[in-house]
C-alpha positions as CSV (number, residue, x, y, z in Angstrom):
1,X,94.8,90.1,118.9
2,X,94.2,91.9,116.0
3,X,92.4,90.8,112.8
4,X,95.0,89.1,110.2
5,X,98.0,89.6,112.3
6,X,99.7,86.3,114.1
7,X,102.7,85.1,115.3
8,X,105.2,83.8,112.4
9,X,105.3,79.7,111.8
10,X,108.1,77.8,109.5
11,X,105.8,77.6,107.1
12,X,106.4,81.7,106.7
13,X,109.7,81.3,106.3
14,X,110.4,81.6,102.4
15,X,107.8,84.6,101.8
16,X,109.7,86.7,105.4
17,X,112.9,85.8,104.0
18,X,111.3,87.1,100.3
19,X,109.7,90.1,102.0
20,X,113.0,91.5,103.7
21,X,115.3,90.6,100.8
22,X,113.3,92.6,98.4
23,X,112.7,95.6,101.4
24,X,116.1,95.7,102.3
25,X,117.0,96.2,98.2
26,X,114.5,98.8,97.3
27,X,115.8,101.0,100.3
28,X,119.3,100.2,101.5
29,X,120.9,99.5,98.1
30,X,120.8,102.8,97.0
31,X,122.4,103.8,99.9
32,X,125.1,101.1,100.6
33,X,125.5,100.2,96.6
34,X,127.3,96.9,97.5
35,X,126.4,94.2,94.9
36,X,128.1,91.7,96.9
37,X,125.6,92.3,100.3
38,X,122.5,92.9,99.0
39,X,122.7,90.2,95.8
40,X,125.7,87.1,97.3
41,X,125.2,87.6,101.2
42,X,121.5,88.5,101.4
43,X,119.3,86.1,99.3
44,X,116.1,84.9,100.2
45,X,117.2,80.9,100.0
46,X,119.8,82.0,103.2
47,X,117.2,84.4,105.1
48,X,114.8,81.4,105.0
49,X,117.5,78.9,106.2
50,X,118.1,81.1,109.3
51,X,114.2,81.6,110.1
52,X,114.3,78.1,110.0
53,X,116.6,77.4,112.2
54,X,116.3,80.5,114.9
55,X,113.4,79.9,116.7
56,X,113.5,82.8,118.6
57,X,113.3,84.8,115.5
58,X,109.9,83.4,114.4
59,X,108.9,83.6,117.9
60,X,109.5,87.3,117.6
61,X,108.0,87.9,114.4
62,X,104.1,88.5,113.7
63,X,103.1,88.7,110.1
64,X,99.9,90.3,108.4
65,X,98.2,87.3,107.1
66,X,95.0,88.3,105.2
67,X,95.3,84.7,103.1
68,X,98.9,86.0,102.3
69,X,101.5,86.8,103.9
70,X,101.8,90.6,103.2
71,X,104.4,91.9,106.0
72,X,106.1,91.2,109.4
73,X,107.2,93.4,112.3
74,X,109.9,91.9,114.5
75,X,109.6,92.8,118.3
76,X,112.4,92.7,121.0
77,X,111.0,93.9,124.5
78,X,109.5,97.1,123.8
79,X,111.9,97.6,120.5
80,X,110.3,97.4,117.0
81,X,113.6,95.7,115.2
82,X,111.7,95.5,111.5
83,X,108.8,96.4,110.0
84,X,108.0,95.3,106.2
85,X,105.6,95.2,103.8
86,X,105.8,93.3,100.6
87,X,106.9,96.6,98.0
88,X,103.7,96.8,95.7
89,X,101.4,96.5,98.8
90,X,102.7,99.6,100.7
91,X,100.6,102.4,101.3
92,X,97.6,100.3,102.0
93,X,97.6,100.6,105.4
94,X,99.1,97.6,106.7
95,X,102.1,98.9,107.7
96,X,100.3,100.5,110.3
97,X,98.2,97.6,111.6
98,X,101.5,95.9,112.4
99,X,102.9,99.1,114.1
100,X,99.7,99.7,115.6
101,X,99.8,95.9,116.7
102,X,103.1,96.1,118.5
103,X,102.4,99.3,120.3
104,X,98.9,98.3,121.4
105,X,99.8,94.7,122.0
106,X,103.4,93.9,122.7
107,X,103.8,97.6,124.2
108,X,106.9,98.8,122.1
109,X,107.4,102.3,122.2
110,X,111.3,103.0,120.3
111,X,113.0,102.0,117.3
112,X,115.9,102.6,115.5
113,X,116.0,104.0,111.3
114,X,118.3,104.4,109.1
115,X,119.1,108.5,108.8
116,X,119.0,108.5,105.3
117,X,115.2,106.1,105.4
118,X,113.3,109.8,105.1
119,X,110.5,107.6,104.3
120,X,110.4,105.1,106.8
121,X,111.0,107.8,109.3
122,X,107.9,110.1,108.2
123,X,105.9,107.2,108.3
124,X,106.7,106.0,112.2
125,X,106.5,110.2,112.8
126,X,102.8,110.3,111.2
127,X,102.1,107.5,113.4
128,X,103.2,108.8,116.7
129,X,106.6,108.2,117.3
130,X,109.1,111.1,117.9
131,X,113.1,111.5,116.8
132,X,115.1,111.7,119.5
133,X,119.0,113.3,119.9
134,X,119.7,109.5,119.8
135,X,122.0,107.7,117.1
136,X,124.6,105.7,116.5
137,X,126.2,104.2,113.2
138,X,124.8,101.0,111.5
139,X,127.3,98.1,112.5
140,X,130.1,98.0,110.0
141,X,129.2,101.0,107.8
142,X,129.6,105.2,108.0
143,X,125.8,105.9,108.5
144,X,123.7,106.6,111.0
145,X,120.3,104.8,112.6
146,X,118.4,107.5,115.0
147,X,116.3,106.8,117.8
148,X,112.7,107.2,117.2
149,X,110.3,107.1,120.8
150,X,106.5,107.3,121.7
């Protein structure tokens, strides 16, 4: 296994849930703009509370863990369902040790992005992956996730 990356324990689960709360703020509120999602329904107290008790979500989760936690992909089959890196730490690379990590290790090769997530997209594209004709909306809203492939 690679250096600093390891499979996700319940001791992880406030600084995942922190992680993806503060992700999923930065780059979907602008889209979605709905205060009630991203600041009533998504809060890091109830993300932790259902790490804790989905095992099969830590089970699928591997974090970067240089002394701290600093990010987390989430693997199904060959799928990469998440990839995040605490905000003030991206651009250092570890983004794609985890990416590099699934594909190497855990053999994914697609995942789905949000259209509008130019950045996010250039960033799987500079590391290989390739959009596809594939999409199809993001449950419950008007936009669009596209396919990305190796």
């Amino acid at each position: 296994m690679m250096q600093y990356i390891r499979q996700a324990e319940p001791s992880d689960a406030s600084r995942l849930a922190e992680i993806e709360v503060f992700n999923y703020r930065l780059n979907f509120y602008p889209i979605f703009q709905s205060d009630f999602f991203y600041f009533k329904e998504l809060t890091v107290e109830k993300l932790m509370q259902k790490y804790l008790e989905d095992e099969d979500l830590l089970s699928r989760t591997y974090v970067y863990d240089d002394g701290a936690v600093k990010g987390l992909v989430r693997i199904h089959e060959s799928e990469v369902q998440k990839l995040y890196i605490e905000p003030v730490l991206q651009g250092k690379g570890i983004g794609a040790k985890l990416l590099q990590f699934a594909v190497e290790e855990k053999h994914c090769d697609h995942l789905w992005a949000l259209n509008k997530n130019t950045r996010a997209i250039a960033f799987y594209m500079r590391h290989g992956f390739m959009l596809t004709e594939e999409k199809q909306f993001e449950e419950g809203t008007e936009e669009y996730l596209v396919k990305l492939v190796r």
